[in-house]
Structure formats: structure tokens, C-alpha cells
Backbone as CSV, one residue per row, in Angstrom:
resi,resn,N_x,N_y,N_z,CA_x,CA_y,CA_z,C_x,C_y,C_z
1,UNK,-56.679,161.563,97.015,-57.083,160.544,97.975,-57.676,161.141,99.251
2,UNK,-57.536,162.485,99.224,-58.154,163.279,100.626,-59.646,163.110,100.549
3,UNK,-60.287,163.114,99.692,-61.554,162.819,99.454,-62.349,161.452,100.014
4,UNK,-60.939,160.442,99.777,-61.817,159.311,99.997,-61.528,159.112,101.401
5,UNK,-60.287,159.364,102.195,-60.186,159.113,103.366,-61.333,160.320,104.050
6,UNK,-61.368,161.465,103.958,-62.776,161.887,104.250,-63.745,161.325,104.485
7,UNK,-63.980,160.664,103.408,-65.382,159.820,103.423,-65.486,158.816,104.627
8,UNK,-64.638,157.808,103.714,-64.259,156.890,104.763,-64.108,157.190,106.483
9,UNK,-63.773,158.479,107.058,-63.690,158.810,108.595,-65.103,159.169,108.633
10,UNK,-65.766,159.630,107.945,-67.211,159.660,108.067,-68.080,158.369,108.076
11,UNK,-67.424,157.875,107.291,-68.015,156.015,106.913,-68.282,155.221,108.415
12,UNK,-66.794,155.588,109.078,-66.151,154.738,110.673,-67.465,155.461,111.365
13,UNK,-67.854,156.682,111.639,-68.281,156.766,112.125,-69.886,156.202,112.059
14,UNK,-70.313,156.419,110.752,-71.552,155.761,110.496,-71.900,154.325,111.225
15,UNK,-70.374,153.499,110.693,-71.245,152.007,110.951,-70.692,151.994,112.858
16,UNK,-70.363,152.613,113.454,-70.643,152.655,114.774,-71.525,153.489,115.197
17,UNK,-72.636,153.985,114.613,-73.890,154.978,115.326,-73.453,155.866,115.509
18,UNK,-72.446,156.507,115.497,-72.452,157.886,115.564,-73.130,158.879,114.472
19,UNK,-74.019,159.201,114.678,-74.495,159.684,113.372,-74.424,161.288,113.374
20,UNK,-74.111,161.825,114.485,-74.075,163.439,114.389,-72.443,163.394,113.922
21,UNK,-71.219,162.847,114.213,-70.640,162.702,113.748,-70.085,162.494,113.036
22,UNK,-70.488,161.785,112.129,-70.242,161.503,110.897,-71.263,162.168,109.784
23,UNK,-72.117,162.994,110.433,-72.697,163.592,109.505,-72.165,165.270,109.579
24,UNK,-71.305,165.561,110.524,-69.954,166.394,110.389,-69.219,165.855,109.590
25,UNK,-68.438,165.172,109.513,-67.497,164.237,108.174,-68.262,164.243,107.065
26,UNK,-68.776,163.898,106.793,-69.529,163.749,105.574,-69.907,164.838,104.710
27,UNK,-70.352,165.832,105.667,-70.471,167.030,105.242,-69.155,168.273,104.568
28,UNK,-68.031,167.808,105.551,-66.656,168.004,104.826,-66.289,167.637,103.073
29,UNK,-66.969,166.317,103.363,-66.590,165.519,101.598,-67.163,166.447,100.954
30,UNK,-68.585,166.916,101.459,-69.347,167.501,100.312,-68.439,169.015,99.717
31,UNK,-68.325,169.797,100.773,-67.899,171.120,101.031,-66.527,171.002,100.553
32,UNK,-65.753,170.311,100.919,-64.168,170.218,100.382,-64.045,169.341,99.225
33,UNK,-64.531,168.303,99.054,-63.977,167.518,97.976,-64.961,167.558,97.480
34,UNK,-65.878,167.969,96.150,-66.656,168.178,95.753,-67.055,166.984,94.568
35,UNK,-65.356,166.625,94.172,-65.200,166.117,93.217,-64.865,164.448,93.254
36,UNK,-64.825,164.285,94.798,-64.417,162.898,94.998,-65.434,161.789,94.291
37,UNK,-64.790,160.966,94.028,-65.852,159.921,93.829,-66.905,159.146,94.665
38,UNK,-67.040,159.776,95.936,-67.617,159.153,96.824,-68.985,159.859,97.402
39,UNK,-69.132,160.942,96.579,-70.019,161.898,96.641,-71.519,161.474,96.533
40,UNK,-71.819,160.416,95.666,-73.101,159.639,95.843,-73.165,159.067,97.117
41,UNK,-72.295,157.658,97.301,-72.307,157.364,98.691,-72.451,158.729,99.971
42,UNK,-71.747,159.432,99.797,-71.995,160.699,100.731,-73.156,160.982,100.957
43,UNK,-74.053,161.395,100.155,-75.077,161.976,99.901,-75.981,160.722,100.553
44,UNK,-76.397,159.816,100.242,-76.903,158.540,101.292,-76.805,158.803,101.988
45,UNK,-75.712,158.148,102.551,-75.090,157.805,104.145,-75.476,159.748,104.853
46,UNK,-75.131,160.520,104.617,-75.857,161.917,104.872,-76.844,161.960,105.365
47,UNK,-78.285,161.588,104.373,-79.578,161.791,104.463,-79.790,160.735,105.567
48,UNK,-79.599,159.475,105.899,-79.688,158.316,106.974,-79.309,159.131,108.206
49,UNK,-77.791,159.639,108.225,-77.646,160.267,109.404,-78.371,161.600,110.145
50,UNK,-79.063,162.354,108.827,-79.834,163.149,108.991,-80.757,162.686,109.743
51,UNK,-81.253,162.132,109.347,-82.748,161.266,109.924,-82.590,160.483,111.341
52,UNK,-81.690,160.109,111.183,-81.311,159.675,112.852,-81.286,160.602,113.646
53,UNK,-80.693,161.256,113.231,-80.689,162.532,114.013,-81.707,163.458,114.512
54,UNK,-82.972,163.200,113.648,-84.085,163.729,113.911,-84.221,164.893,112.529
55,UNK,-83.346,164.952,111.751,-83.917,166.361,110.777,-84.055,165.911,109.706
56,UNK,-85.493,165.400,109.347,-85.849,165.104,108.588,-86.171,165.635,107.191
57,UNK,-85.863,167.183,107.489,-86.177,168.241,106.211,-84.548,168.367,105.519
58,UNK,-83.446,168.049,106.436,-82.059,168.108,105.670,-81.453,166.959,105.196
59,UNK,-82.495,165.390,105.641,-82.386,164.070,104.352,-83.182,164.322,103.496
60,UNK,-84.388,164.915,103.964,-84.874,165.071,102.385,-84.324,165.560,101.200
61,UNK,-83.574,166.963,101.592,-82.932,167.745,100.870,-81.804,166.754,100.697
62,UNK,-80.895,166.165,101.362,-79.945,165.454,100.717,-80.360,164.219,99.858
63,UNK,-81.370,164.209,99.963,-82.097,162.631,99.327,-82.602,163.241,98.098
64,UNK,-82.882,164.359,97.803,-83.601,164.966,96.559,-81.839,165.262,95.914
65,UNK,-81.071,165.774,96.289,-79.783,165.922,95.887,-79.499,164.794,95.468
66,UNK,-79.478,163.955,95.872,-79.004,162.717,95.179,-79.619,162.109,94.407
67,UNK,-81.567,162.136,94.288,-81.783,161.970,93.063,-81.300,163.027,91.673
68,UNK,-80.979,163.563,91.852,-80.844,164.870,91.155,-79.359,164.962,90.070
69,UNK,-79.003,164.654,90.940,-77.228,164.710,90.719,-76.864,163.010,90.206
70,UNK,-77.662,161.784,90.983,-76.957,160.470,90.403,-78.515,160.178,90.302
71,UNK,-79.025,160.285,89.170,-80.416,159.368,88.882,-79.999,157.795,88.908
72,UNK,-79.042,157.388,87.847,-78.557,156.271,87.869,-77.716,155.530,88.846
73,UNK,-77.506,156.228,89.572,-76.367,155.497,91.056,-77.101,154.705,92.110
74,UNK,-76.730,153.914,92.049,-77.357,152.486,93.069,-77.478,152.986,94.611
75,UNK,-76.508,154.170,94.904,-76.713,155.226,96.286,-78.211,155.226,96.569
């Protein structure tokens, strides 16, 4: 369940704009829980915060990761 509460503290931060923040969290899920189930959603919510953020070359890369890894995932 460490995986998903991970996510999820990354999640809190998302839907309040914090996006450098939670794209620290998020980045945890990836690096520590590799295996969580929330790893598509991650990978989204990632590339968005990327981009808010201004780095547009590390959503891409997370946005190509996620086609890559979930072709079929609604992420």
C-alpha cells in the first residue's frame, strides 16, 4: 500500500497546483515502487507537471514512457 499512498501524496499535491511538488512525489512512485499499480497514472500526472513546470523535454520523455509501457491504458 506504500505505493499507492505515494501516489496519492503526489496526487494532493497535483490537484492543488503544486506541480514541482508533486512532481517530487511522483517521481518517488516511479523510483521506489516500481511495481505499484498506479504507475500509469504516475507517468501522466508526471508529464502535466513536467510541463507546468516549464520542461518540456522530461513530459515528453515521460509521455513517450507511457506510451511505451501502457499502449492500452486510458492514462
Amino acid at each position: 500500500l506504500a505505493g499507492s499512498a505515494q501516489f496519492y501524496l503526489g496526487d494532493c499535491y497535483f490537484k492543488q497546483n503544486e506541480f514541482k511538488l508533486a512532481a517530487t512525489e511522483f517521481q518517488k512512485v516511479l523510483v521506489t515502487y516500481d511495481r505499484s499499480s498506479h504507475i500509469s497514472d504516475t507517468l501522466s500526472r508526471l508529464a502535466i507537471c513536467e510541463e507546468k513546470n516549464g520542461n518540456n523535454i522530461e513530459a515528453s520523455k515521460h509521455r513517450q514512457m507511457l506510451k511505451g509501457l501502457f499502449a492500452h491504458s486510458p492514462a
